[in-house]
KOLTIZA-883690 format. One record per residue (C-alpha): residue number from 0; residue in one letter; x, y, z. Coordinates in steps of 0.05 Angstrom, whole numbers, plus 5000, padded with zeros to 4 digits. Layout:
<atoms>
<atom NUM,"A",<X,Y,Z>>
...
</atoms>
This chain:
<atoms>
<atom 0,"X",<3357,0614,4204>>
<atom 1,"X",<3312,0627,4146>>
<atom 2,"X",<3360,0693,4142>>
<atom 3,"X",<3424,0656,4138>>
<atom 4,"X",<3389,0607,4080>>
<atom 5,"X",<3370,0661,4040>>
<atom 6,"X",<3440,0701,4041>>
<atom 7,"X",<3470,0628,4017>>
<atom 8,"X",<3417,0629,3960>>
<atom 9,"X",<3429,0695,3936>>
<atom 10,"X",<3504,0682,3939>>
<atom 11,"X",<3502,0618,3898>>
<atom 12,"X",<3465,0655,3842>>
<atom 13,"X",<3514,0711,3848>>
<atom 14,"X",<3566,0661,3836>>
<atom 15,"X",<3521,0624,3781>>
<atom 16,"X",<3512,0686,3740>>
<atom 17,"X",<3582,0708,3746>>
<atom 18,"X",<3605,0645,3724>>
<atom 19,"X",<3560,0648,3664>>
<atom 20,"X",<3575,0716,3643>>
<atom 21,"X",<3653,0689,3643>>
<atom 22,"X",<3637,0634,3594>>
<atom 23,"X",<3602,0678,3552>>
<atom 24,"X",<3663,0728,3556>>
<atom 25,"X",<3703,0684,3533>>
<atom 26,"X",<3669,0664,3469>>
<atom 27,"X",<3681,0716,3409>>
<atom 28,"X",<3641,0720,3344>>
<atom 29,"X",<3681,0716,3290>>
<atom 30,"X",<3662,0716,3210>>
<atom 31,"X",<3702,0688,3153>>
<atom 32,"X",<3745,0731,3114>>
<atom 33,"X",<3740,0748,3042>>
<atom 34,"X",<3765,0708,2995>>
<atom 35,"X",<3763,0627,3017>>
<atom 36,"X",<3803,0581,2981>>
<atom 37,"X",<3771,0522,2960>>
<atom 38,"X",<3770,0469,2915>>
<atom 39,"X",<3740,0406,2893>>
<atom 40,"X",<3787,0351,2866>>
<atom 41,"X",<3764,0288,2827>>
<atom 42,"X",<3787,0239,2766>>
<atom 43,"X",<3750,0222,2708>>
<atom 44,"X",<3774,0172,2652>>
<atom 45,"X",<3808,0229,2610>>
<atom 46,"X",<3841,0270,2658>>
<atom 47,"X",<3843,0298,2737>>
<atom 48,"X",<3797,0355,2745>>
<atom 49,"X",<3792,0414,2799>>
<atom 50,"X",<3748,0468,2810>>
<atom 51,"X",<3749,0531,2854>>
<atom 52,"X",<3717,0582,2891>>
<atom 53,"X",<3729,0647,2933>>
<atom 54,"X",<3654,0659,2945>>
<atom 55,"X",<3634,0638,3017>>
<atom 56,"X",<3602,0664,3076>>
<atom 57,"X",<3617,0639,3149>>
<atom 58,"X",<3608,0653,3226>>
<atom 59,"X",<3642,0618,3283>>
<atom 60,"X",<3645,0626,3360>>
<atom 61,"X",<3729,0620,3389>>
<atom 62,"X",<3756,0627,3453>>
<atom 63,"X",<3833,0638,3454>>
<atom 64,"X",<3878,0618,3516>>
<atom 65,"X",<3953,0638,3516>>
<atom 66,"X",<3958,0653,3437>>
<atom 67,"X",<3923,0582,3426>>
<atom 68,"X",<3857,0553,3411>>
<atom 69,"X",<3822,0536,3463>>
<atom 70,"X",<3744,0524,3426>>
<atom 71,"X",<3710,0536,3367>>
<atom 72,"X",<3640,0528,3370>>
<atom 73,"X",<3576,0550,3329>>
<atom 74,"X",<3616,0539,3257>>
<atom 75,"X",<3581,0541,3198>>
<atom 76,"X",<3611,0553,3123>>
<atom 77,"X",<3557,0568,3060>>
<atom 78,"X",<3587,0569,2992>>
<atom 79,"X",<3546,0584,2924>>
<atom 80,"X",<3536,0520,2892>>
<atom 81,"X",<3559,0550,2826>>
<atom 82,"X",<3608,0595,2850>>
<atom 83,"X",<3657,0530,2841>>
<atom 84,"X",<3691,0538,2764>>
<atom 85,"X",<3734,0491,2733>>
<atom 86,"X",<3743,0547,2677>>
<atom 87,"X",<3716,0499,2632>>
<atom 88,"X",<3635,0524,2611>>
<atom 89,"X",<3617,0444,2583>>
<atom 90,"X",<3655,0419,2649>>
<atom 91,"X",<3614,0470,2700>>
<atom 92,"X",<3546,0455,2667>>
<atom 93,"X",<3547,0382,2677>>
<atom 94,"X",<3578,0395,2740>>
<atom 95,"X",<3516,0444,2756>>
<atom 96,"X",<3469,0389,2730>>
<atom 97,"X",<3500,0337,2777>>
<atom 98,"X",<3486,0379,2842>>
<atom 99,"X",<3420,0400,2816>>
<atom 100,"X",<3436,0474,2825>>
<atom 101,"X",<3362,0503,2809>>
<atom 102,"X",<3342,0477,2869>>
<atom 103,"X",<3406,0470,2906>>
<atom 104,"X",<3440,0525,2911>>
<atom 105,"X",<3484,0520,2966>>
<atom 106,"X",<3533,0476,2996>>
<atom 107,"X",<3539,0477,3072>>
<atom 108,"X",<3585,0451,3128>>
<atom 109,"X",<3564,0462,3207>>
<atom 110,"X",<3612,0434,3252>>
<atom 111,"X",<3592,0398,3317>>
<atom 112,"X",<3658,0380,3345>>
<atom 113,"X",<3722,0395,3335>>
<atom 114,"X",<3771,0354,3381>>
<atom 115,"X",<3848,0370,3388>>
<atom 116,"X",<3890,0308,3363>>
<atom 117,"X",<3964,0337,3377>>
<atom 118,"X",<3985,0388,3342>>
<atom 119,"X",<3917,0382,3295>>
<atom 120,"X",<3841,0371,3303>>
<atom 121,"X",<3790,0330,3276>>
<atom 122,"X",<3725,0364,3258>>
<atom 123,"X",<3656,0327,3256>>
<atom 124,"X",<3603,0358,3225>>
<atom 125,"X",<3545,0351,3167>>
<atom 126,"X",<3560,0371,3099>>
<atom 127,"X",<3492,0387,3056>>
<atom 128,"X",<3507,0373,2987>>
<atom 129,"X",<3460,0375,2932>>
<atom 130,"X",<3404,0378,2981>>
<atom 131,"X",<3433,0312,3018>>
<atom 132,"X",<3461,0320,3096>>
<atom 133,"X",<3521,0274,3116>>
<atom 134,"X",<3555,0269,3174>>
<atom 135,"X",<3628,0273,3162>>
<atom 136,"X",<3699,0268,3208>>
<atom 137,"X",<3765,0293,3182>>
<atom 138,"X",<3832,0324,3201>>
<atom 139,"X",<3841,0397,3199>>
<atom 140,"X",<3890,0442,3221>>
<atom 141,"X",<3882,0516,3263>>
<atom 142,"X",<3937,0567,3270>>
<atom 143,"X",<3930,0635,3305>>
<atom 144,"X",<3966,0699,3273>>
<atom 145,"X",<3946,0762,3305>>
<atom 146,"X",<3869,0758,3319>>
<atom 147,"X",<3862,0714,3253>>
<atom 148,"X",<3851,0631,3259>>
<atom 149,"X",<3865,0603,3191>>
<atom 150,"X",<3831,0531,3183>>
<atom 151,"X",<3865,0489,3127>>
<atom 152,"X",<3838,0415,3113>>
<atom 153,"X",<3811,0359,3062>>
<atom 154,"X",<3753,0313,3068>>
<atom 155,"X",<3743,0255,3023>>
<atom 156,"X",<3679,0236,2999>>
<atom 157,"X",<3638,0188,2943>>
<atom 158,"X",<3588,0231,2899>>
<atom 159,"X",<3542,0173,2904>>
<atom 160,"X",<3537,0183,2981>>
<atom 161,"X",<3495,0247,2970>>
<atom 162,"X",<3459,0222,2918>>
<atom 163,"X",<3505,0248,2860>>
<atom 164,"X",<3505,0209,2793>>
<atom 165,"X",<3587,0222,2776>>
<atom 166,"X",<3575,0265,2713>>
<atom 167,"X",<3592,0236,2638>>
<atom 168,"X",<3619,0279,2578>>
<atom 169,"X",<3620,0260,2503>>
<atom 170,"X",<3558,0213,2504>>
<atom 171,"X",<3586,0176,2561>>
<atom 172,"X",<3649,0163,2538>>
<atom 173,"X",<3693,0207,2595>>
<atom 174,"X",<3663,0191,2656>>
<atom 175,"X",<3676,0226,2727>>
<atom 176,"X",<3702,0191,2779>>
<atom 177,"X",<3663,0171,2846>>
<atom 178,"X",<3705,0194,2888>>
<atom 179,"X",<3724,0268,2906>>
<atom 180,"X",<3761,0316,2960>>
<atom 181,"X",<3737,0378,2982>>
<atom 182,"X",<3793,0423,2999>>
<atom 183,"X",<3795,0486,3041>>
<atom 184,"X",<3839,0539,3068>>
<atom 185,"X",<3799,0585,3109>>
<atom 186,"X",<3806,0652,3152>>
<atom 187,"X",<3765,0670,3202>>
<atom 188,"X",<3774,0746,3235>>
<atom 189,"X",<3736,0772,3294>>
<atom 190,"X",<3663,0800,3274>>
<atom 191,"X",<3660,0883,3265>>
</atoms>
Protein backbone atom coordinates (compact mmCIF):
# COMPACT_ATOMS: atom_id res chain seq x y z
CA UNK A 1 0.00 0.00 0.00
CA UNK A 2 2.54 2.48 1.15
CA UNK A 3 4.07 1.54 -2.50
CA UNK A 4 1.01 2.37 -4.44
CA UNK A 5 0.83 5.94 -2.29
CA UNK A 6 4.09 6.84 -3.02
CA UNK A 7 3.94 6.14 -6.99
CA UNK A 8 0.63 8.56 -6.81
CA UNK A 9 2.86 11.19 -5.02
CA UNK A 10 5.58 11.17 -7.27
CA UNK A 11 3.14 11.29 -10.18
CA UNK A 12 1.25 14.32 -8.94
CA UNK A 13 4.51 16.27 -8.68
CA UNK A 14 5.49 15.05 -12.04
CA UNK A 15 2.33 16.50 -13.24
CA UNK A 16 2.81 19.74 -10.86
CA UNK A 17 6.19 20.54 -12.27
CA UNK A 18 5.24 19.92 -15.80
CA UNK A 19 2.44 22.07 -15.46
CA UNK A 20 4.58 24.78 -14.12
CA UNK A 21 7.33 24.59 -16.55
CA UNK A 22 4.28 25.08 -19.29
CA UNK A 23 3.22 28.36 -17.68
CA UNK A 24 6.51 29.52 -17.56
CA UNK A 25 6.96 28.49 -21.37
CA UNK A 26 4.52 30.37 -22.26
CA UNK A 27 5.54 33.70 -20.85
CA UNK A 28 8.26 35.60 -23.08
CA UNK A 29 10.45 38.54 -21.99
CA UNK A 30 10.09 41.17 -24.04
CA UNK A 31 11.80 44.90 -23.92
CA UNK A 32 10.56 48.06 -25.48
CA UNK A 33 11.84 49.18 -28.67
CA UNK A 34 13.76 52.27 -29.44
CA UNK A 35 12.23 55.16 -29.98
CA UNK A 36 8.63 55.55 -27.79
CA UNK A 37 6.37 58.04 -28.74
CA UNK A 38 5.08 60.06 -26.16
CA UNK A 39 3.67 63.11 -25.22
CA UNK A 40 2.17 65.22 -22.64
CA UNK A 41 -0.80 67.46 -23.60
CA UNK A 42 -2.17 70.37 -21.46
CA UNK A 43 -3.75 74.13 -21.79
CA UNK A 44 -2.65 77.09 -20.29
CA UNK A 45 -4.40 80.63 -20.61
CA UNK A 46 -2.32 81.60 -23.76
CA UNK A 47 -2.24 78.65 -25.77
CA UNK A 48 -2.34 74.47 -25.86
CA UNK A 49 0.99 73.07 -25.14
CA UNK A 50 2.67 69.52 -25.83
CA UNK A 51 5.79 68.03 -25.13
CA UNK A 52 7.63 64.86 -26.27
CA UNK A 53 9.92 62.21 -25.79
CA UNK A 54 11.60 59.11 -27.49
CA UNK A 55 13.78 58.32 -24.44
CA UNK A 56 12.33 55.29 -22.49
CA UNK A 57 13.26 52.07 -21.20
CA UNK A 58 10.74 49.12 -20.67
CA UNK A 59 10.34 45.23 -19.97
CA UNK A 60 7.21 43.21 -20.14
CA UNK A 61 6.27 39.47 -19.81
CA UNK A 62 3.50 38.24 -23.08
CA UNK A 63 2.13 35.13 -23.85
CA UNK A 64 0.64 34.92 -27.44
CA UNK A 65 -2.26 32.42 -28.39
CA UNK A 66 -3.32 32.07 -32.13
CA UNK A 67 -1.64 35.52 -33.34
CA UNK A 68 -3.47 37.29 -30.24
CA UNK A 69 -2.76 38.45 -26.83
CA UNK A 70 -3.40 36.30 -24.50
CA UNK A 71 -1.34 38.21 -21.12
CA UNK A 72 0.88 40.73 -20.43
CA UNK A 73 2.28 40.72 -17.21
CA UNK A 74 5.39 42.19 -15.29
CA UNK A 75 5.10 45.77 -17.35
CA UNK A 76 6.92 48.52 -16.40
CA UNK A 77 7.85 51.83 -18.58
CA UNK A 78 10.75 54.46 -17.14
CA UNK A 79 11.08 57.67 -19.02
CA UNK A 80 13.77 60.56 -18.15
CA UNK A 81 11.93 63.16 -16.50
CA UNK A 82 13.56 65.75 -18.76
CA UNK A 83 13.81 63.83 -21.74
CA UNK A 84 10.11 65.45 -22.38
CA UNK A 85 10.76 68.90 -24.70
CA UNK A 86 8.22 71.23 -25.72
CA UNK A 87 11.16 72.86 -27.88
CA UNK A 88 10.60 75.79 -25.95
CA UNK A 89 13.96 76.33 -23.21
CA UNK A 90 11.58 79.00 -20.77
CA UNK A 91 8.62 76.38 -21.30
CA UNK A 92 10.93 73.08 -20.31
CA UNK A 93 12.53 74.86 -17.29
CA UNK A 94 9.41 75.67 -15.53
CA UNK A 95 8.15 72.50 -16.65
CA UNK A 96 11.43 70.87 -14.96
CA UNK A 97 10.79 73.00 -11.87
CA UNK A 98 7.19 71.73 -11.58
CA UNK A 99 8.25 67.96 -11.44
CA UNK A 100 11.13 68.78 -9.27
CA UNK A 101 13.59 67.06 -11.65
CA UNK A 102 16.85 67.25 -9.26
CA UNK A 103 15.37 64.91 -7.26
CA UNK A 104 12.94 63.34 -9.59
CA UNK A 105 14.23 62.12 -12.28
CA UNK A 106 12.08 59.67 -13.61
CA UNK A 107 8.62 59.09 -14.45
CA UNK A 108 7.34 55.50 -14.11
CA UNK A 109 4.27 53.33 -15.02
CA UNK A 110 4.00 49.45 -13.72
CA UNK A 111 1.00 47.85 -14.75
CA UNK A 112 -0.95 45.45 -12.48
CA UNK A 113 -3.75 44.45 -14.69
CA UNK A 114 -4.61 44.72 -17.90
CA UNK A 115 -8.20 43.30 -18.67
CA UNK A 116 -9.56 42.74 -22.34
CA UNK A 117 -12.75 45.00 -22.92
CA UNK A 118 -13.64 43.90 -26.66
CA UNK A 119 -11.56 44.65 -29.06
CA UNK A 120 -9.38 46.91 -26.36
CA UNK A 121 -8.04 46.66 -22.75
CA UNK A 122 -8.05 48.65 -19.82
CA UNK A 123 -4.75 48.84 -17.95
CA UNK A 124 -4.48 49.55 -14.10
CA UNK A 125 -1.43 50.44 -12.82
CA UNK A 126 0.62 53.24 -10.61
CA UNK A 127 2.14 56.10 -12.29
CA UNK A 128 5.11 57.77 -10.10
CA UNK A 129 5.25 61.28 -11.00
CA UNK A 130 7.34 63.79 -9.47
CA UNK A 131 8.11 61.41 -6.67
CA UNK A 132 4.16 60.83 -6.08
CA UNK A 133 2.57 57.07 -6.84
CA UNK A 134 -1.08 56.98 -8.18
CA UNK A 135 -3.04 54.37 -9.04
CA UNK A 136 -4.51 54.91 -12.39
CA UNK A 137 -7.23 52.86 -14.96
CA UNK A 138 -7.46 53.68 -18.63
CA UNK A 139 -8.17 52.27 -22.09
CA UNK A 140 -5.40 51.10 -24.27
CA UNK A 141 -5.12 49.32 -27.24
CA UNK A 142 -2.59 46.05 -28.28
CA UNK A 143 -2.01 44.85 -31.81
CA UNK A 144 0.35 42.00 -32.82
CA UNK A 145 2.57 42.43 -36.17
CA UNK A 146 5.11 39.78 -36.49
CA UNK A 147 6.67 39.15 -32.94
CA UNK A 148 6.09 43.05 -32.20
CA UNK A 149 2.89 44.21 -29.66
CA UNK A 150 2.46 47.90 -30.18
CA UNK A 151 0.51 49.52 -27.10
CA UNK A 152 -1.16 52.87 -28.03
CA UNK A 153 -3.30 54.80 -25.25
CA UNK A 154 -4.09 58.14 -23.19
CA UNK A 155 -4.57 58.66 -19.56
CA UNK A 156 -6.02 61.77 -18.13
CA UNK A 157 -4.78 63.21 -15.12
CA UNK A 158 -4.86 66.63 -12.65
CA UNK A 159 -1.17 67.92 -11.87
CA UNK A 160 -2.46 68.67 -8.46
CA UNK A 161 -3.13 64.89 -7.84
CA UNK A 162 0.68 64.28 -7.64
CA UNK A 163 1.39 67.13 -5.90
CA UNK A 164 2.19 69.44 -9.00
CA UNK A 165 1.61 73.22 -8.66
CA UNK A 166 0.39 73.87 -12.65
CA UNK A 167 3.37 76.03 -13.68
CA UNK A 168 2.97 80.08 -14.36
CA UNK A 169 4.93 82.12 -17.02
CA UNK A 170 5.32 86.00 -17.24
CA UNK A 171 4.94 86.72 -13.44
CA UNK A 172 1.85 84.74 -13.30
CA UNK A 173 0.12 86.05 -15.96
CA UNK A 174 -0.08 82.65 -18.38
CA UNK A 175 -0.96 80.04 -16.22
CA UNK A 176 -0.95 76.10 -16.99
CA UNK A 177 -3.77 74.31 -16.86
CA UNK A 178 -4.66 71.50 -14.18
CA UNK A 179 -5.42 69.14 -16.18
CA UNK A 180 -3.17 67.00 -18.57
CA UNK A 181 -3.01 63.66 -20.88
CA UNK A 182 -0.21 61.54 -21.11
CA UNK A 183 -0.05 60.00 -24.45
CA UNK A 184 1.79 56.90 -25.66
CA UNK A 185 2.42 54.73 -28.57
CA UNK A 186 4.63 51.98 -27.63
CA UNK A 187 6.55 48.83 -29.13
CA UNK A 188 7.51 46.16 -27.38
CA UNK A 189 9.85 43.29 -29.27
CA UNK A 190 10.94 40.06 -27.72
CA UNK A 191 14.23 40.44 -25.39
CA UNK A 192 17.77 39.38 -27.32
Amino acid sequence: MKTNSFSILKITMLAALVFLNLTAYGQTNYTLSSNPELKVTGTSTLHDWDMKSSTATGKAQISLENGKIDKITNVSITMPAESIKSGKGGMDKNAYAALNTKNHKEVKFNLKELVAKGSSYEASGDFIIAGVTKSAKFPVTATVSGDKITVKGKHDFKLTDYSIDPPTALMGTVKTGDEVSIHFNVTFQPTK
